[in-house]
C-alpha positions as CSV (number, residue, x, y, z in Angstrom):
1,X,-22.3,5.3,-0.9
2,X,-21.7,8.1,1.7
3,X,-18.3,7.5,2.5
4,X,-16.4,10.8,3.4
5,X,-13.2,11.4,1.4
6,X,-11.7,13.1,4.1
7,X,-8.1,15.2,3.5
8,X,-7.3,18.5,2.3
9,X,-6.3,20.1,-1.4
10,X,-3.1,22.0,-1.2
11,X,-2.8,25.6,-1.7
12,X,-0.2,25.2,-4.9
13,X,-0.9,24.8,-8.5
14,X,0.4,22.2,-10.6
15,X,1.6,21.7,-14.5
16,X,1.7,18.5,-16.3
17,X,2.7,18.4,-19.6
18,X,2.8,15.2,-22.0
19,X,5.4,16.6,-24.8
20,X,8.2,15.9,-27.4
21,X,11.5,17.0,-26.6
22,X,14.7,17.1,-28.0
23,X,18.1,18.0,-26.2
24,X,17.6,15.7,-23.3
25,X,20.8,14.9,-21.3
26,X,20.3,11.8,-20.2
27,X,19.1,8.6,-21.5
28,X,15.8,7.5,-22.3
29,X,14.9,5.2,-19.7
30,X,16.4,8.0,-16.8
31,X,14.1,10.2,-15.0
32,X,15.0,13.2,-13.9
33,X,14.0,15.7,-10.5
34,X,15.4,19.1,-10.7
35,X,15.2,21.4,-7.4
36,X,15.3,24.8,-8.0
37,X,14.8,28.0,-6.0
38,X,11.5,29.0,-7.5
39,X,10.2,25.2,-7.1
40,X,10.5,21.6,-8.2
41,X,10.6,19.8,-12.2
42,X,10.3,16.2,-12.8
43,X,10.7,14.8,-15.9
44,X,9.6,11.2,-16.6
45,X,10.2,9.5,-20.6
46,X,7.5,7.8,-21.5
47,X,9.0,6.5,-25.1
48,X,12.0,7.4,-26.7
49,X,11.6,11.2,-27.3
50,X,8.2,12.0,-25.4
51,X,8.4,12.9,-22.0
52,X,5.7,14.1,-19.1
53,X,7.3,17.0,-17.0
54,X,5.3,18.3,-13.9
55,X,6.6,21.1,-11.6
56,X,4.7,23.1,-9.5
57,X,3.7,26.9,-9.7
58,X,2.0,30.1,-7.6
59,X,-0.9,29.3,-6.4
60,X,-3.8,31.0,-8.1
61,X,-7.2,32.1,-7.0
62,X,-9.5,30.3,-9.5
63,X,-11.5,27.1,-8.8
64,X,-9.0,25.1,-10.5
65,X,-5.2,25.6,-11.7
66,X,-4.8,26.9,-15.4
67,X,-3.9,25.4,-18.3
68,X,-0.3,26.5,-19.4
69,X,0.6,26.9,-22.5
70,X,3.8,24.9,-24.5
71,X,5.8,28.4,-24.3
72,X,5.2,28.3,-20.8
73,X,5.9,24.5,-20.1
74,X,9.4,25.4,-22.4
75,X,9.9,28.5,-20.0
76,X,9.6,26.4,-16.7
77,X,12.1,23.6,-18.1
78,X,14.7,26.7,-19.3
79,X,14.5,28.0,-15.8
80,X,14.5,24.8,-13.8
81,X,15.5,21.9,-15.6
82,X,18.2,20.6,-18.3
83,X,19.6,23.3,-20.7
84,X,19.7,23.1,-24.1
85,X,16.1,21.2,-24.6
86,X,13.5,22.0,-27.3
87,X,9.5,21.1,-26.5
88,X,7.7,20.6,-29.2
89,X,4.5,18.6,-30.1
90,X,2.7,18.4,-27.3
91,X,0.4,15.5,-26.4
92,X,-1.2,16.9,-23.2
93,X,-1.4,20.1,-21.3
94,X,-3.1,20.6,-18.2
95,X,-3.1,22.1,-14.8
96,X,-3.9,20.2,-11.3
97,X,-4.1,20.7,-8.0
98,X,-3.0,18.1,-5.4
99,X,-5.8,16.5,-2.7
100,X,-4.3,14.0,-0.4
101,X,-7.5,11.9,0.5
102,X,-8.7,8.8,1.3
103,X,-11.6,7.0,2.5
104,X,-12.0,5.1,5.7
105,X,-12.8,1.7,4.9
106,X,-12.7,0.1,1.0
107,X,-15.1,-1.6,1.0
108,X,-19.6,-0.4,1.9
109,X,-21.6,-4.1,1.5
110,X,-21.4,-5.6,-1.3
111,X,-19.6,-2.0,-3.0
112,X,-16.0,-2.0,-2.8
113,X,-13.3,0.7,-4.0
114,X,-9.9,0.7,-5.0
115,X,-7.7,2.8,-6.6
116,X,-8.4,6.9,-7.0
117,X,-11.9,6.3,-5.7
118,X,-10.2,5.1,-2.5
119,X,-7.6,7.4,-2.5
120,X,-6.4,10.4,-4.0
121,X,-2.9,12.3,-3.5
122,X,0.4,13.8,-4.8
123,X,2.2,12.7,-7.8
124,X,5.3,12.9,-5.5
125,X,7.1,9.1,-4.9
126,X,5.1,7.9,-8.3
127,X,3.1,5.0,-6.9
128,X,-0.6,6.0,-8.0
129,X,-0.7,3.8,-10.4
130,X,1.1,1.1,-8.5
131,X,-1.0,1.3,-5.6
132,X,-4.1,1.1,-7.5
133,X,-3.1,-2.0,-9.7
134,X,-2.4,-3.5,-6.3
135,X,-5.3,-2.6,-4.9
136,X,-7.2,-4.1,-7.8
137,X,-5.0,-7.7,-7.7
138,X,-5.8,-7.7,-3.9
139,X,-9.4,-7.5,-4.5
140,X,-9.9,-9.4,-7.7
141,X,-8.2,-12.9,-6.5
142,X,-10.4,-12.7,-3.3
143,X,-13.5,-12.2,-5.1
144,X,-12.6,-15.1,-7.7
145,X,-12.7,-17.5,-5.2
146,X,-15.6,-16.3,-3.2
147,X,-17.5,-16.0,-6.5
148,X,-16.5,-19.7,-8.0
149,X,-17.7,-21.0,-4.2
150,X,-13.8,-22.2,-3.2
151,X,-13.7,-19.9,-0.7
152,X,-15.8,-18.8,2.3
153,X,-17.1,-14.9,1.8
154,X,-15.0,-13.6,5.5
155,X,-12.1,-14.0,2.8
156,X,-13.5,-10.4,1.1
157,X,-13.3,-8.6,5.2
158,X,-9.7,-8.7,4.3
159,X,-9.2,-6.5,1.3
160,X,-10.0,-3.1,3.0
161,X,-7.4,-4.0,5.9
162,X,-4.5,-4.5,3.9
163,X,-5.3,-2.0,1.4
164,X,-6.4,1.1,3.4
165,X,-3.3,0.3,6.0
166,X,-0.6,0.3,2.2
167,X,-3.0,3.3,1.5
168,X,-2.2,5.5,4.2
169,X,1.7,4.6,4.3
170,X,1.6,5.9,0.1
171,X,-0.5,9.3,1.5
172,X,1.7,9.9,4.5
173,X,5.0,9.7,1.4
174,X,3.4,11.0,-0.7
175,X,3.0,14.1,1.5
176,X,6.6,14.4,3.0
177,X,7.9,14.3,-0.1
178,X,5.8,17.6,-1.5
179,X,6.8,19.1,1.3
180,X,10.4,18.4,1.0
181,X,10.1,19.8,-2.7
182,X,8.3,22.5,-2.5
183,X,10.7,23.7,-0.3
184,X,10.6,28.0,0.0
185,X,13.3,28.7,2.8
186,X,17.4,28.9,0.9
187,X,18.7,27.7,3.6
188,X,16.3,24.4,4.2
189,X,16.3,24.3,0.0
190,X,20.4,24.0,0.1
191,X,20.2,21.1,3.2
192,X,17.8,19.5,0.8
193,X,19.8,19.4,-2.3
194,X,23.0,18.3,-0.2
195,X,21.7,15.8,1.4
196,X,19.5,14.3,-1.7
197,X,22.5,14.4,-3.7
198,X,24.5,12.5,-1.2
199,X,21.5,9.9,-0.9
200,X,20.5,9.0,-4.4
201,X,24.4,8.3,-4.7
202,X,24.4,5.4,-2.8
203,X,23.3,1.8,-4.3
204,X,21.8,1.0,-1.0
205,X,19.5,4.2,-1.2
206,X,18.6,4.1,-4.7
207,X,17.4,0.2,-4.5
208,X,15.2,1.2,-1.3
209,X,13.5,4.0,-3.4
210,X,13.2,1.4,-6.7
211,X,11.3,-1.0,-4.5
212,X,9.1,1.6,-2.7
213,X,8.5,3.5,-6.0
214,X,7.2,-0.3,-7.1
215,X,5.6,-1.6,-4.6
216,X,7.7,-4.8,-4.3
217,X,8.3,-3.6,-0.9
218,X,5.1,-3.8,0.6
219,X,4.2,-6.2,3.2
220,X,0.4,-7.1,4.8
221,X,2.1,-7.8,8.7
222,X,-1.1,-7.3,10.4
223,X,-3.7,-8.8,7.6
224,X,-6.3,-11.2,9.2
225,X,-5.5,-13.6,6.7
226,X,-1.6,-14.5,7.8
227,X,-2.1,-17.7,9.7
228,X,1.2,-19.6,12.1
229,X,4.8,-19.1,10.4
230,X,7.6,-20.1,11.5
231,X,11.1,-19.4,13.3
232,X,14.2,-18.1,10.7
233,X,11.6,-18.0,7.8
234,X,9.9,-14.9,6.6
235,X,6.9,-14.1,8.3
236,X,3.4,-14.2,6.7
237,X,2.3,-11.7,4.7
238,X,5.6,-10.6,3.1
239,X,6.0,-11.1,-0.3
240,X,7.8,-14.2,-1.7
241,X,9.9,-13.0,-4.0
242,X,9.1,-14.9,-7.6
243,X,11.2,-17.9,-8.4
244,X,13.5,-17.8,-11.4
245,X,12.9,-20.7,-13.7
246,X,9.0,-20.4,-11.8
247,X,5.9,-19.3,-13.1
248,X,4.2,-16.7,-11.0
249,X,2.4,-17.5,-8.2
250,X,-1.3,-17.1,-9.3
251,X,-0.9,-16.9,-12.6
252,X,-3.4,-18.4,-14.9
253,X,-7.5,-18.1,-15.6
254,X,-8.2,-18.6,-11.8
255,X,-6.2,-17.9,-8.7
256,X,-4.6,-20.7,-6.5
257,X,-2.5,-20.3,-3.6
258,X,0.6,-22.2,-4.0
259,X,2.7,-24.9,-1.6
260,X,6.4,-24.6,-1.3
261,X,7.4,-27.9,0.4
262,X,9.0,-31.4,0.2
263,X,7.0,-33.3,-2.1
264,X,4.9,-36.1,-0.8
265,X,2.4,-38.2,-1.4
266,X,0.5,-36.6,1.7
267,X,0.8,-33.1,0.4
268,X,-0.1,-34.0,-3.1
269,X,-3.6,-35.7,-1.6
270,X,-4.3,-32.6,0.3
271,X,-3.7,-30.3,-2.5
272,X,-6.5,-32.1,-4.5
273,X,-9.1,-32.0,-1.6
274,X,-8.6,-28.1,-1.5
275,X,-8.5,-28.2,-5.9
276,X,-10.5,-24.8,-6.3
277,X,-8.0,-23.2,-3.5
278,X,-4.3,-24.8,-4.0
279,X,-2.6,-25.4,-6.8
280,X,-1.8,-29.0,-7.4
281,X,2.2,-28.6,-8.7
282,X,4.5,-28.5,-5.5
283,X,7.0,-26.5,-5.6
284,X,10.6,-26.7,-4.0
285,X,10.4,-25.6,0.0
286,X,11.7,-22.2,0.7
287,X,13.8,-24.2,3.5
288,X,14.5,-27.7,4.1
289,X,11.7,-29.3,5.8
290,X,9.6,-26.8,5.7
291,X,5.9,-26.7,3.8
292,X,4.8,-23.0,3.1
293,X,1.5,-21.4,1.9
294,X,1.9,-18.7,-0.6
295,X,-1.3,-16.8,-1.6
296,X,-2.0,-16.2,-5.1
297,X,-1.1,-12.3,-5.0
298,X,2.6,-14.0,-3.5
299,X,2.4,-13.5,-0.1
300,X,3.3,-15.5,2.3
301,X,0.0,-17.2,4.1
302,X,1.2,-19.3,6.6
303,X,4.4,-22.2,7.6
304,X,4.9,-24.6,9.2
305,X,7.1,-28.4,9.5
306,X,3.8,-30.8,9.4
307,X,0.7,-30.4,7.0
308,X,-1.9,-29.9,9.9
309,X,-1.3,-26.3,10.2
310,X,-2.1,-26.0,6.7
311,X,-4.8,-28.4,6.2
312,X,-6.4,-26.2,9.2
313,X,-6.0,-22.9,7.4
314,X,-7.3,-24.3,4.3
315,X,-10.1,-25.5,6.2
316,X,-10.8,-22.5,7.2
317,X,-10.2,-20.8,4.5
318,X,-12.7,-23.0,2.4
319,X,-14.9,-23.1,5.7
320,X,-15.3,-27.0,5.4
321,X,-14.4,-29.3,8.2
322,X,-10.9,-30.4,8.4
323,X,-9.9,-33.6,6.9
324,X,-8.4,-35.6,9.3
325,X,-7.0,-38.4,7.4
326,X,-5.1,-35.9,5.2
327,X,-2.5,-35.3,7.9
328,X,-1.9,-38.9,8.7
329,X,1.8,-39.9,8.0
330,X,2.1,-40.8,4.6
């Protein structure tokens, strides 16, 4: 496609090991990140006695970073992590090093890319997999419609925006926080584990990393697809949070944004002239008087207190001519 990958590989070797291990301290749902002089552990459960540990180590002169051994792996974790563990059983082994990278745009015609082929980098913050999921959601709702004709093709300019902008925001984390623990200097090592220890005690601090590590936290604030909003209410392109009681915005065999108002006879007409774009249950305002757009990844698309903003969105959305007598009082 000739699309640079443009970043850098870091000059440390990595260790991942996917192994069995008894002894662990804590429970099995609780990671664990342990700082020590000679470099940083993590250890992640995957199911209840199996566990995937990666730590960093010397960097070597080969093209790639060796493969350690389980004796090894079991030597790291005595030095660095949890005493009193046993490794045994070992599902994967294998050494990595880290590229922070990332393409320019996602998307080359009709090829588009998401996930590692879009971007590549540390392990650090664990969203790699999160931010590849979302990048595939993001894409796949947008070409549904296109593809089924509800939507107008401009819709698919959008997906490299808001990805590539979440994209860099991971890389740039992502790099601060290798930095930060592969710390070499005592005394910046000791301000480190101070300070992290003081941080990860506090509710406040540990919810903010929860929803960054998960994604729930991103927003699209400059995407070409957030239309008016309005005063007091979110603005478009943050994320509605789902409705207890709800089922998921977009949910089901084909996407559909959703409309959070007032019902009405008015709205309920205008839902079935945009059928293949809006979902014809309306569901309780997220304010009083209001009548809200929520796109069918759960973002907020537009707002406002009379349908014609939204019958113009939708409009141009499905690039059709708006329908006048839609907006007429009901």
């Amino acid at each position: 496609l000739g699309m640079p990958f443009a970043g850098e590989t870091l000059l440390s070797d990595w260790f991942l090991a996917d192994v069995h291990m008894d002894g662990y301290p804590r429970p099995d749902t609780d990671a664990s990140v342990h700082w020590h002089r000679d470099g940083v552990l993590l250890i992640f459960p995957i199911q209840p006695g199996r566990y995937r540990i990666i730590g960093d180590l010397p960097h070597t002169d080969g093209k790639s970073a060796p493969t350690p051994t389980l004796d090894q792996v079991q030597a790291l974790v005595d030095q660095r992590g949890p005493a009193g563990t046993r490794l045994f059983d070992p599902v994967w082994l294998s050494g990595f090093r880290i590229n922070g990278r990332k393409v320019a745009s996602y998307r080359r015609g009709r090829a588009f890319l998401a996930g590692d082929a879009a971007h590549i980098h540390s392990p650090a913050g664990g969203q790699g997999m999160n931010t590849g999921m979302q990048d595939a959601v993001n894409l796949a709702w947008k070409l549904a419609l296109v593809v089924q004709g509800h939507a107008d093709g401009v819709l698919l300019d959008s997906y490299s925006p808001e990805r590539s902008s979440v994209g860099d925001e991971v890389l740039k984390a992502a790099e601060r926080l290798t930095s930060v623990a592969t710390l070499k200097n005592p005394i910046a090592q000791g301000v480190r584990n101070a300070v992290g220890r003081l941080l990860l005690g506090l509710p406040s601090v540990t919810h903010g990393v929860a929803d960054t590590m998960s994604e729930v936290a991103v927003h699209y604030p400059d995407s070409p697809l957030n239309g008016p909003g309005l005063r007091g209410l979110m603005h478009p392109g943050e994320r509605v949070p789902p409705m207890a009681g709800q089922v998921p915005v977009g949910a089901g065999p084909a996407p559909r944004f959703a409309m959070f108002a007032d019902g009405t006879p008015n709205l309920a007409a205008l839902a079935e002239q945009f059928s293949g774009l809006v979902d014809p249950t309306i569901r309780p305002a997220l304010r009083e008087g209001t009548i809200s757009l929520v796109r069918p990844d759960g973002y907020l698309a537009c707002a406002a207190t009379q349908p014609e903003p939204i019958v113009a969105y939708l409009a141009g959305m499905a690039n059709k001519p708006t329908a006048s007598a839609l907006v007429r009082p009901a």
